[in-house]
LUMNU-666440 format. One line per 3 residues: for each residue x, y, z negated of N, C-alpha, C. Coordinates in pm, 1 decimal, always signed. Layout:
BEGIN
X/Y/Z/X/Y/Z/X/Y/Z  ...
end
This chain:
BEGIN
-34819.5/-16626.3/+13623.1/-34683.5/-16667.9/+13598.9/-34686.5/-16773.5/+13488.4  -34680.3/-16896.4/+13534.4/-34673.3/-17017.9/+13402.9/-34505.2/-17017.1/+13319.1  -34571.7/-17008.4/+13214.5/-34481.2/-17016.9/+13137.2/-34476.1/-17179.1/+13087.1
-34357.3/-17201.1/+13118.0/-34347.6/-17361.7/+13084.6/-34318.2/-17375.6/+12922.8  -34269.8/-17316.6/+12887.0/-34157.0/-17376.9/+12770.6/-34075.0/-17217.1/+12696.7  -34060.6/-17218.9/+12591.8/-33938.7/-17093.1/+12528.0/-33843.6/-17162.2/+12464.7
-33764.8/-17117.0/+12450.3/-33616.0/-17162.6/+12390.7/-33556.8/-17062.0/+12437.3  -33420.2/-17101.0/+12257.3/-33338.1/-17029.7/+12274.0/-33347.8/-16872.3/+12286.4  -33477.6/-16793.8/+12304.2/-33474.8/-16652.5/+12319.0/-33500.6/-16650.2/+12458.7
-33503.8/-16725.0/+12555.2/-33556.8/-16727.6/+12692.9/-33673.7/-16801.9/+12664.9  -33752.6/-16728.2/+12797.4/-33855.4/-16771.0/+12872.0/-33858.2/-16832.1/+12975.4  -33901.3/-16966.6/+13025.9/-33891.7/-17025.6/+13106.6/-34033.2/-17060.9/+13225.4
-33997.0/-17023.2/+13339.9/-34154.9/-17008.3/+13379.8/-34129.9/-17022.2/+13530.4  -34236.0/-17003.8/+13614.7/-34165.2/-17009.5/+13766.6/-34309.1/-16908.1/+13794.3  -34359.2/-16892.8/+13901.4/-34458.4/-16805.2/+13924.2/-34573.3/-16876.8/+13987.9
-34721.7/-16830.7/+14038.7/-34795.9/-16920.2/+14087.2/-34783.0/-16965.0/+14229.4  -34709.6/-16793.2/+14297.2/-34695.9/-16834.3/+14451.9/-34560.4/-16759.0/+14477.1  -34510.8/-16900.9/+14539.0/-34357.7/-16940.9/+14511.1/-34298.5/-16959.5/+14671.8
-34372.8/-16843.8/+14736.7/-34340.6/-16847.4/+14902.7/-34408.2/-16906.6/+14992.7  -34435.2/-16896.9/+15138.5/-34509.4/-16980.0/+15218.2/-34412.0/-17016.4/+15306.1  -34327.8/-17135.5/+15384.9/-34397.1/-17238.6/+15304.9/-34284.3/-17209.9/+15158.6
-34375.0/-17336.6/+15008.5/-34287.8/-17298.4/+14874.2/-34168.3/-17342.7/+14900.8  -34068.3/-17248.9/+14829.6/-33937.1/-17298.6/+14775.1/-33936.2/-17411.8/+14718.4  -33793.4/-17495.1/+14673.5/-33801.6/-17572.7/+14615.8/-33825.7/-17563.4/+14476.0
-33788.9/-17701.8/+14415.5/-33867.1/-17656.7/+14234.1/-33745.3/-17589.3/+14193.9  -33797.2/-17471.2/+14128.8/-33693.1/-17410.0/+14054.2/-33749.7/-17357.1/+13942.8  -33733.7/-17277.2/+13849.1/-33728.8/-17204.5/+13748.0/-33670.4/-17099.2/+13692.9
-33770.0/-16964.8/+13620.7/-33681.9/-16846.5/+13588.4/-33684.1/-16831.5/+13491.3  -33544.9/-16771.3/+13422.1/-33523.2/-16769.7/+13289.6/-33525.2/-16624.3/+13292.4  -33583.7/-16562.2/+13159.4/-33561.6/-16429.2/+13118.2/-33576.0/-16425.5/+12960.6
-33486.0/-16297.8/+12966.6/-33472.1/-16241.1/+12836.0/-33397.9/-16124.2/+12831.7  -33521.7/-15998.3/+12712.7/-33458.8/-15894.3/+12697.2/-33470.1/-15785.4/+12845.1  -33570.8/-15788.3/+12930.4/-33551.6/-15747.4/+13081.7/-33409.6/-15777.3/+13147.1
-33341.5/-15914.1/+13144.9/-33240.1/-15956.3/+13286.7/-33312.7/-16133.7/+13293.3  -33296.8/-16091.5/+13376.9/-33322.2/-16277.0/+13425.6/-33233.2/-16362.3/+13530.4  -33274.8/-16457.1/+13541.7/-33173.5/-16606.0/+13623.4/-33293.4/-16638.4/+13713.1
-33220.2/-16761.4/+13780.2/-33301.0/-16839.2/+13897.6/-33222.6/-16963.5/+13900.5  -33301.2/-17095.7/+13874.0/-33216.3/-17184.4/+13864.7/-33297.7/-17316.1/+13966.9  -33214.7/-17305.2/+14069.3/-33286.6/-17456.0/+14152.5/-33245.0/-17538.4/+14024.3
-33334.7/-17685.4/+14072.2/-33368.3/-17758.5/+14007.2/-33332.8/-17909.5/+13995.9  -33341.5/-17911.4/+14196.2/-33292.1/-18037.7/+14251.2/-33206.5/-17994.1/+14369.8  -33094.3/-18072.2/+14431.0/-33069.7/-18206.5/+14379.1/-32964.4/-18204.2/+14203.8
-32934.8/-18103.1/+14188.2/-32895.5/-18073.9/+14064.5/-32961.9/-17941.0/+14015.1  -32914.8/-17921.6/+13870.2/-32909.7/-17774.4/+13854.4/-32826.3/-17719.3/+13893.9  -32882.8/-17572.6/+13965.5/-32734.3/-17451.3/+13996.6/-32848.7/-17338.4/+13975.7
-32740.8/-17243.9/+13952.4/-32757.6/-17104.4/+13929.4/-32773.7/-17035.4/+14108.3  -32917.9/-16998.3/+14132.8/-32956.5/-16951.4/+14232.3/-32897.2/-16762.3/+14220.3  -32949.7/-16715.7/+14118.4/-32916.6/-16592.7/+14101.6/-32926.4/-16562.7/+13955.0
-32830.6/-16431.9/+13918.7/-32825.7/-16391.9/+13822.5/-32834.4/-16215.0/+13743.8  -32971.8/-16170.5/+13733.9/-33006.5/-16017.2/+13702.7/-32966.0/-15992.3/+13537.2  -32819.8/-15991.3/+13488.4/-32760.1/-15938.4/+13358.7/-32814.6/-16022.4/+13265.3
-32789.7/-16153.4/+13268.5/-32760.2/-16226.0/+13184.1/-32624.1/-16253.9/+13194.0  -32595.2/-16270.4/+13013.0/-32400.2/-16224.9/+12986.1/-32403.7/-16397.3/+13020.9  -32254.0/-16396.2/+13038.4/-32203.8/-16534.2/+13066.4/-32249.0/-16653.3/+12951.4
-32244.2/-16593.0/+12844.1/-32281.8/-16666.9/+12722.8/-32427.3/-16741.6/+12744.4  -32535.5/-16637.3/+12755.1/-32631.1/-16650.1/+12777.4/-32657.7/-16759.0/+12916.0  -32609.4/-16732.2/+13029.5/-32632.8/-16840.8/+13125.7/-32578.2/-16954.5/+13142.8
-32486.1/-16951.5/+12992.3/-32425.0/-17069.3/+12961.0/-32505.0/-17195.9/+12888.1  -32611.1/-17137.8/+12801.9/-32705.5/-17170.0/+12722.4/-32847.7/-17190.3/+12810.2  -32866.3/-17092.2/+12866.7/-32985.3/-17119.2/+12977.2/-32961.2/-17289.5/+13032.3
-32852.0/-17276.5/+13063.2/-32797.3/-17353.4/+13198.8/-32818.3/-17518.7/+13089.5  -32760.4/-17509.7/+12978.4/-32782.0/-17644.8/+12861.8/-32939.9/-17676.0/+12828.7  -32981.7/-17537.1/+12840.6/-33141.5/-17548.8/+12814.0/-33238.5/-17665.6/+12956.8
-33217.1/-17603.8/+13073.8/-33241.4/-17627.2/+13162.1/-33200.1/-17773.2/+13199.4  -33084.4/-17817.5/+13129.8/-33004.9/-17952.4/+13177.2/-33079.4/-18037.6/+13093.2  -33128.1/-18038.0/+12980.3/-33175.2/-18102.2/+12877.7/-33287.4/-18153.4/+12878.4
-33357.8/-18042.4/+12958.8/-33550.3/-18051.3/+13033.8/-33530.4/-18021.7/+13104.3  -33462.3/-18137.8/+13200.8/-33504.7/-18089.2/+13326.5/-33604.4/-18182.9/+13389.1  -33654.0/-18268.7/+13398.3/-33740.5/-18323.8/+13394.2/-33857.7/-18263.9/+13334.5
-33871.3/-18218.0/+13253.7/-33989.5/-18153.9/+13225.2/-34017.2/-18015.9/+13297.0  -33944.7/-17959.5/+13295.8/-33961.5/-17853.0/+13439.9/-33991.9/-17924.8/+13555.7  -33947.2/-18029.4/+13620.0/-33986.6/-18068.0/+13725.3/-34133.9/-18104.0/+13740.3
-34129.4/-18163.7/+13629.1/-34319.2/-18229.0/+13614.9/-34364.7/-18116.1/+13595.5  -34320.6/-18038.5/+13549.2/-34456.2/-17864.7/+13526.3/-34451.0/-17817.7/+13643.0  -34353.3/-17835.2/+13705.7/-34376.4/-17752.6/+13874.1/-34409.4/-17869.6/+13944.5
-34426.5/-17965.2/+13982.8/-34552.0/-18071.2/+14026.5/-34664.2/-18069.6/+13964.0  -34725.4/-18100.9/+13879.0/-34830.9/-18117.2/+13820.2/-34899.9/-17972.2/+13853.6  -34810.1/-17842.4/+13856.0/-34898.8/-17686.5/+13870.9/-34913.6/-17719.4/+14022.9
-34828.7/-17747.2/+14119.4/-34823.9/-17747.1/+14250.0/-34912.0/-17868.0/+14329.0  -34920.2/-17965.9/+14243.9/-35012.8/-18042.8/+14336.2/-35115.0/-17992.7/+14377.9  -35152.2/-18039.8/+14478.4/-35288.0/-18057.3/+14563.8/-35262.3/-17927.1/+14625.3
-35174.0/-17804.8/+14641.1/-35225.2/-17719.1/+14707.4/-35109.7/-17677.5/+14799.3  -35091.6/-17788.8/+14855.8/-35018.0/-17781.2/+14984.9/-35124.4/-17781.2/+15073.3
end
């Protein structure tokens, strides 16, 4: 499970195998045992949400908007070549 990045009290990470064929780029946020799911492109949205308070996926969601580009390049750069 790569962990990209922390902030904010979340963890930001996606996993190594991400479905056959993979999903698109996305990213999971956790904290505290609840977590999120946030596609990536063609925008950010909130895929799903396991008890994170509104506050919290409010902040995820700024976290995520800010780097998002850098999430994208961490889930290319992990994902190349193994299509």
């Amino acid at each position: 499970m790569p962990v990209i990045f922390r902030a904010g009290g979340f963890r930001f990470h996606f996993f190594s195998y991400e479905g056959s064929p993979r999903e698109p780029a996305h990213v999971h946020v956790t904290r505290a045992g609840a977590d999120a799911k946030f596609w990536l492109e063609p925008q950010v949205r909130m895929a799903y949400d396991r008890g994170l308070t509104g506050a919290e996926l409010r902040r995820a969601t700024e976290i995520i908007i800010l780097r998002r580009d850098e999430l994208i390049d961490a889930w290319n750069d992990f994902f190349a070549g193994t299509d």
